[in-house]
Chimera marker file (.cmm) of the C-alpha trace (Angstrom):
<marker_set name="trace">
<marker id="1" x="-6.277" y="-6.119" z="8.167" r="1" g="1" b="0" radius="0.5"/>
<marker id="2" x="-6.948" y="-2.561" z="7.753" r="1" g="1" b="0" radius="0.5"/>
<marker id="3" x="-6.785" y="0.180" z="10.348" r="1" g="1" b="0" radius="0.5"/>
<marker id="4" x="-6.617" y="4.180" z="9.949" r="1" g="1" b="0" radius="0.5"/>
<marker id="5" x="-3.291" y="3.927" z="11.927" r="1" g="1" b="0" radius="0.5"/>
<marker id="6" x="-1.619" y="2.057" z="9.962" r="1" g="1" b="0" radius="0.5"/>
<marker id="7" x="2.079" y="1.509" z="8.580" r="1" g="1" b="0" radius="0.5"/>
<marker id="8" x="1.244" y="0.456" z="5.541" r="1" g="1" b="0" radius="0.5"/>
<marker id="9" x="-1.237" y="2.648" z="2.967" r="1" g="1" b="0" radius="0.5"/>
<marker id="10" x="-1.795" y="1.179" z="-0.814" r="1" g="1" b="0" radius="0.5"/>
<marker id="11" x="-3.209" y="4.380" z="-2.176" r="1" g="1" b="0" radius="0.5"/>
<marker id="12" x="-5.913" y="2.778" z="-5.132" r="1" g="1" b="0" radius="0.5"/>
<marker id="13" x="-9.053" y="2.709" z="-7.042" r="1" g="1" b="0" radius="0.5"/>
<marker id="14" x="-11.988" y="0.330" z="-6.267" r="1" g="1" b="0" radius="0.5"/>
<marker id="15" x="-11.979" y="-0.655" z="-9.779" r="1" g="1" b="0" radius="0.5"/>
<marker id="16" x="-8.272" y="-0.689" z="-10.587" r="1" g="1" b="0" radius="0.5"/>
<marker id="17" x="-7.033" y="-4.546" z="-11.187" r="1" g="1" b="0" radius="0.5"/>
<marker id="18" x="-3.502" y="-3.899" z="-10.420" r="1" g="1" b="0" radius="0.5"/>
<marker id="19" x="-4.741" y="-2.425" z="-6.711" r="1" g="1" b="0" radius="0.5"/>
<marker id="20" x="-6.462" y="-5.417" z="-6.004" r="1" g="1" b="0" radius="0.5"/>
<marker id="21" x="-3.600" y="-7.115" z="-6.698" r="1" g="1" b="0" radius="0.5"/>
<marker id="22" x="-1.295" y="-5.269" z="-4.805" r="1" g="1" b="0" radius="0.5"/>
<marker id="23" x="-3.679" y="-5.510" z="-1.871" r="1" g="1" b="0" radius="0.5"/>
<marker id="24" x="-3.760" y="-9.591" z="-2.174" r="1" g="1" b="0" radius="0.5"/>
<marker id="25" x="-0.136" y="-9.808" z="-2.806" r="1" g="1" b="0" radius="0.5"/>
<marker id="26" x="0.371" y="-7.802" z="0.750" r="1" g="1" b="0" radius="0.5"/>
<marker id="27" x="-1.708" y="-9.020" z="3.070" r="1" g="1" b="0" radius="0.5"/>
<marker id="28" x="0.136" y="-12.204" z="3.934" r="1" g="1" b="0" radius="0.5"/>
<marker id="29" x="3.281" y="-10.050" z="3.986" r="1" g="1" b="0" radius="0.5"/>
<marker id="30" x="1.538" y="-8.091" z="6.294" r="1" g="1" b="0" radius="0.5"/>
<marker id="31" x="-0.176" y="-10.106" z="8.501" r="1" g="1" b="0" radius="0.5"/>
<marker id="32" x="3.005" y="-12.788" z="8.707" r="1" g="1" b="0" radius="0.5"/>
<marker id="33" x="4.971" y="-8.782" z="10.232" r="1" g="1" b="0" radius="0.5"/>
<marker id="34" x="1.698" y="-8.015" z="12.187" r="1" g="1" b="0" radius="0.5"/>
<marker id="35" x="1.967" y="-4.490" z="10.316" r="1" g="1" b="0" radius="0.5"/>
<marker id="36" x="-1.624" y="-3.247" z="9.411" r="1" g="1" b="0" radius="0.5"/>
<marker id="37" x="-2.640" y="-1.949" z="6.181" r="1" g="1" b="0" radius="0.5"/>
<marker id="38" x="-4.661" y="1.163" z="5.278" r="1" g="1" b="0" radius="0.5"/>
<marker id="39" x="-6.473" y="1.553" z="1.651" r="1" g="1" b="0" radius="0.5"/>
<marker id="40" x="-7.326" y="4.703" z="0.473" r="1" g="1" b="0" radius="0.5"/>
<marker id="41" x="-9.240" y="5.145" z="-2.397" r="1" g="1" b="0" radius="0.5"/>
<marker id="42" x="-7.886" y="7.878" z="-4.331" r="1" g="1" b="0" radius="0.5"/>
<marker id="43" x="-11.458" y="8.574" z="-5.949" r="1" g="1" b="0" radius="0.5"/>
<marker id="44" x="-12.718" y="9.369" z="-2.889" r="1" g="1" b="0" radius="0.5"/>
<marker id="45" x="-10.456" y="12.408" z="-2.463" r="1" g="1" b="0" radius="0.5"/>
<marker id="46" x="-10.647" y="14.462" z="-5.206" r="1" g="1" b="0" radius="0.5"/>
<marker id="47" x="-7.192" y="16.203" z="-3.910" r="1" g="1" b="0" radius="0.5"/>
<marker id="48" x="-5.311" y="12.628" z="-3.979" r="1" g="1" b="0" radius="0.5"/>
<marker id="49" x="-7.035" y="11.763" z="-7.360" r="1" g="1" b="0" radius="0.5"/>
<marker id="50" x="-5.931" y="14.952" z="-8.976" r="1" g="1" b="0" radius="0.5"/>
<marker id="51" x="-2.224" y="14.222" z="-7.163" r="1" g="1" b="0" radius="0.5"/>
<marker id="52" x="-2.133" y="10.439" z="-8.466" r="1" g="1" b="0" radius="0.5"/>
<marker id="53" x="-4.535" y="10.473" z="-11.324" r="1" g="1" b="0" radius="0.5"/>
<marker id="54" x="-3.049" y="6.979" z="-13.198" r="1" g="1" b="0" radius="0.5"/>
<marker id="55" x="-0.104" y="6.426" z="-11.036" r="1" g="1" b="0" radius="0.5"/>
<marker id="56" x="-1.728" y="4.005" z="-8.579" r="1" g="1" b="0" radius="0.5"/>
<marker id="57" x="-1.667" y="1.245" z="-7.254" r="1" g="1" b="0" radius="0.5"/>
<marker id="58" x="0.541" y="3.168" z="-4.818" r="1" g="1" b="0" radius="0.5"/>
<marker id="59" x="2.606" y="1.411" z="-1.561" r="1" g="1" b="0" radius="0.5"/>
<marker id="60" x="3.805" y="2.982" z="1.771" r="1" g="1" b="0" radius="0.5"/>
<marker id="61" x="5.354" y="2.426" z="4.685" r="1" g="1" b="0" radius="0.5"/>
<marker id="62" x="5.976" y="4.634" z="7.627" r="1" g="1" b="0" radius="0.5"/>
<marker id="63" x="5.225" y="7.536" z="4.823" r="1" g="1" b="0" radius="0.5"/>
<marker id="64" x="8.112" y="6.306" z="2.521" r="1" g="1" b="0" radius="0.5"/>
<marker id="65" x="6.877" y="5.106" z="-1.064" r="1" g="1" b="0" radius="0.5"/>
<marker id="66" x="7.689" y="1.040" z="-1.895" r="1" g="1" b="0" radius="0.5"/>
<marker id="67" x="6.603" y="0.484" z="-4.885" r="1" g="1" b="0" radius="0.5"/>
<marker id="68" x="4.132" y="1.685" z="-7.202" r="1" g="1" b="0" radius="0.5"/>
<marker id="69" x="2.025" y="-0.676" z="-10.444" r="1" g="1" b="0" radius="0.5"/>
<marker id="70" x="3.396" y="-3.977" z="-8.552" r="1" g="1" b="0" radius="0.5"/>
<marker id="71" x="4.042" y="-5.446" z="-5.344" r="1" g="1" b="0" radius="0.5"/>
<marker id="72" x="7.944" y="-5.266" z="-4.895" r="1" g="1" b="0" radius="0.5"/>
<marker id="73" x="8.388" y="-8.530" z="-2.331" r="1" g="1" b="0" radius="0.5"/>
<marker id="74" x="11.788" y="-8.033" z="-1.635" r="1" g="1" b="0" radius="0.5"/>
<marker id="75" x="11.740" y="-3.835" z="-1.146" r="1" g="1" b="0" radius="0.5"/>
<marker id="76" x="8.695" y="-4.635" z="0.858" r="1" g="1" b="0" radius="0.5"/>
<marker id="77" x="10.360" y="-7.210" z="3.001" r="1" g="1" b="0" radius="0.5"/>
<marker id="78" x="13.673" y="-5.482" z="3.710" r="1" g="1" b="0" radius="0.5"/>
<marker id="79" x="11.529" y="-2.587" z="4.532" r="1" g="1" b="0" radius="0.5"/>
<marker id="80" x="9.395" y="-4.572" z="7.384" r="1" g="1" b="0" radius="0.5"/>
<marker id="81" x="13.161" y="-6.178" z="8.326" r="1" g="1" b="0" radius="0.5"/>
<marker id="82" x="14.699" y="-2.711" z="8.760" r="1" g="1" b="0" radius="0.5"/>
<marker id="83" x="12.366" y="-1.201" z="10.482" r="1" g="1" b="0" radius="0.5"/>
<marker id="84" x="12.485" y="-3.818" z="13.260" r="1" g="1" b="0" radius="0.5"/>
<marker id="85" x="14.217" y="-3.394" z="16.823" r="1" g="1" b="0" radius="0.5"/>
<link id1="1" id2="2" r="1" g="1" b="0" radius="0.2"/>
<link id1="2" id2="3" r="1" g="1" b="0" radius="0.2"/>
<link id1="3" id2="4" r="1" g="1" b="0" radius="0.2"/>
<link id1="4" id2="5" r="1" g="1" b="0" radius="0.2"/>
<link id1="5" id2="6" r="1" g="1" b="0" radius="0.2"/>
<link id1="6" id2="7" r="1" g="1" b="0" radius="0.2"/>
<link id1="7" id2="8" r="1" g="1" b="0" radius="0.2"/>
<link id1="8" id2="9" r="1" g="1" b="0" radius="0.2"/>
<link id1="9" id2="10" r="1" g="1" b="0" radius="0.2"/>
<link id1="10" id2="11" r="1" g="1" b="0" radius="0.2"/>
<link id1="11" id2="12" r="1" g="1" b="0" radius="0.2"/>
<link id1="12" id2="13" r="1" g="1" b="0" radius="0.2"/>
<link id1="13" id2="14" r="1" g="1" b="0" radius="0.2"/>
<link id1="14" id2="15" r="1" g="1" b="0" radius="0.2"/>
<link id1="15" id2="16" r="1" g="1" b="0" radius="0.2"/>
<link id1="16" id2="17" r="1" g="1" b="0" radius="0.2"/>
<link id1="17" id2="18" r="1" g="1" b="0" radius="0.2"/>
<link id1="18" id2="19" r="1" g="1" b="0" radius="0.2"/>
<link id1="19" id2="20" r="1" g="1" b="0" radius="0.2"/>
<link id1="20" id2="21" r="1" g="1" b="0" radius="0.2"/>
<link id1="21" id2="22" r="1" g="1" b="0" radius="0.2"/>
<link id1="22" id2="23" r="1" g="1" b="0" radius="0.2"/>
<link id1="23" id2="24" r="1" g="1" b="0" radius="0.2"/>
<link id1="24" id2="25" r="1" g="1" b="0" radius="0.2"/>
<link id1="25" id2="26" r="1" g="1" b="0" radius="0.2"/>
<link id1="26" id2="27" r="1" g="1" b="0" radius="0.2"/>
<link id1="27" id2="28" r="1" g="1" b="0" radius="0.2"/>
<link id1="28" id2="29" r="1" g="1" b="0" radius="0.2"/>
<link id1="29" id2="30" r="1" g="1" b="0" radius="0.2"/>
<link id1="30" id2="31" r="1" g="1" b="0" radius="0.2"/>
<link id1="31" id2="32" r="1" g="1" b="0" radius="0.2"/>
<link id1="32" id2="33" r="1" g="1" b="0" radius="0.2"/>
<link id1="33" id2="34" r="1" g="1" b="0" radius="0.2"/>
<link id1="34" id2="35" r="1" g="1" b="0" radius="0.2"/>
<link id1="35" id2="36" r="1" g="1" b="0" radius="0.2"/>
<link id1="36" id2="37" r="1" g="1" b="0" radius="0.2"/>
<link id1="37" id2="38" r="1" g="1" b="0" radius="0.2"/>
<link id1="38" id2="39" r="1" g="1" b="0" radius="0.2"/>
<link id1="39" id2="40" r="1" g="1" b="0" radius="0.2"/>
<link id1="40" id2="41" r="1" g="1" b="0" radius="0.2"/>
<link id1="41" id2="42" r="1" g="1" b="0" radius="0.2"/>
<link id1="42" id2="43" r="1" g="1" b="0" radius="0.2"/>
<link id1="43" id2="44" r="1" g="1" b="0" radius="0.2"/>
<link id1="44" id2="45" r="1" g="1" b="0" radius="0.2"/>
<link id1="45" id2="46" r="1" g="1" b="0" radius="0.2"/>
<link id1="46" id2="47" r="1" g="1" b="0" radius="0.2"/>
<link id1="47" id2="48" r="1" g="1" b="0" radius="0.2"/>
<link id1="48" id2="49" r="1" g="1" b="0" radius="0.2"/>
<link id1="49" id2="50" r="1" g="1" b="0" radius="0.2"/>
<link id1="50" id2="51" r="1" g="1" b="0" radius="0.2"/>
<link id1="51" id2="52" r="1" g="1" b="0" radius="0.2"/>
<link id1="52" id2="53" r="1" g="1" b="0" radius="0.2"/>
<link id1="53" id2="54" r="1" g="1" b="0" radius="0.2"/>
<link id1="54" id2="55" r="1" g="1" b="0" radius="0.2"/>
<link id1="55" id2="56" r="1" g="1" b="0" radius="0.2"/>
<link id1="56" id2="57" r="1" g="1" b="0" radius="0.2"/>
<link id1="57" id2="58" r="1" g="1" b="0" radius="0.2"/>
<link id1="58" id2="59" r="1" g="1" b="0" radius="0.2"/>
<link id1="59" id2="60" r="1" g="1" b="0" radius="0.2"/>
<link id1="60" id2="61" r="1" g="1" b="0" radius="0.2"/>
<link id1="61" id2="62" r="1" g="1" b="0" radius="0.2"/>
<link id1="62" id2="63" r="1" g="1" b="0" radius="0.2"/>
<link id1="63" id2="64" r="1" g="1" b="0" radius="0.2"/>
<link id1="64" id2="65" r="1" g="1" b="0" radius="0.2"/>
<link id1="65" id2="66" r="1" g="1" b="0" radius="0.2"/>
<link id1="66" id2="67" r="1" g="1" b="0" radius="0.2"/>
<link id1="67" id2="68" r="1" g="1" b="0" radius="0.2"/>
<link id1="68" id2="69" r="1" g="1" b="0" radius="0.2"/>
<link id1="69" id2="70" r="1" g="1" b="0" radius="0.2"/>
<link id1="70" id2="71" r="1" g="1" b="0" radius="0.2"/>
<link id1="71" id2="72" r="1" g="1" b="0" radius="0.2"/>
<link id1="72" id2="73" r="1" g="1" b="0" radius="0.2"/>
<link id1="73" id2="74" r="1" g="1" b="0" radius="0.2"/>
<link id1="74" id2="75" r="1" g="1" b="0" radius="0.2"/>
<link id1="75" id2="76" r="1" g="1" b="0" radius="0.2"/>
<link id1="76" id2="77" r="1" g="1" b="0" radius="0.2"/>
<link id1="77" id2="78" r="1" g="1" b="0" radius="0.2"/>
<link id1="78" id2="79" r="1" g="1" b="0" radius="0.2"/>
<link id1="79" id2="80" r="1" g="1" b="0" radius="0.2"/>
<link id1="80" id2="81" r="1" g="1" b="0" radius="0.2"/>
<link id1="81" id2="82" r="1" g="1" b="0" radius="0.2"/>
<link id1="82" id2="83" r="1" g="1" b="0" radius="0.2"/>
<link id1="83" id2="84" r="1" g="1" b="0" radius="0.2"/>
<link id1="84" id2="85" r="1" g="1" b="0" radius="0.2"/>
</marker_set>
């Protein structure tokens, strides 16, 4: 699921390993919340590639920073919990 509105944003590179793994180890987080997910690929952007340069994969959620190298489950998931009704 990925949508330009969205919660989540995994800031990345296409050819990164660890952002693809990020991305795979979200999306049934995400989809089992019914948050969406934006990518951004930081080499695309040559102000966000000179702001991360190695320091991606990159998670956020409503703008606050998750986790960065590796999927955190359980910041991730106390996140989505928290910022229920």
């Amino acid at each position: 699921m990925t949508t330009p509105d969205a919660p989540f944003i995994l800031y990345g590179r296409a050819w990164c390993h660890l952002c693809e793994d990020m991305r795979a180890a979200l999306e049934p987080i995400a989809e089992r919340f019914g948050v969406a997910v934006r990518w951004i690929d930081i080499d695309e952007d040559l102000a966000l590639e000179a702001h991360y340069k190695e320091l991606v994969p990159i998670l956020t959620l409503d703008g606050a920073e998750l986790c960065r190298y590796r999927l955190d489950a359980d910041t991730v998931l106390a996140a989505l919990r928290a910022r229920r009704p």
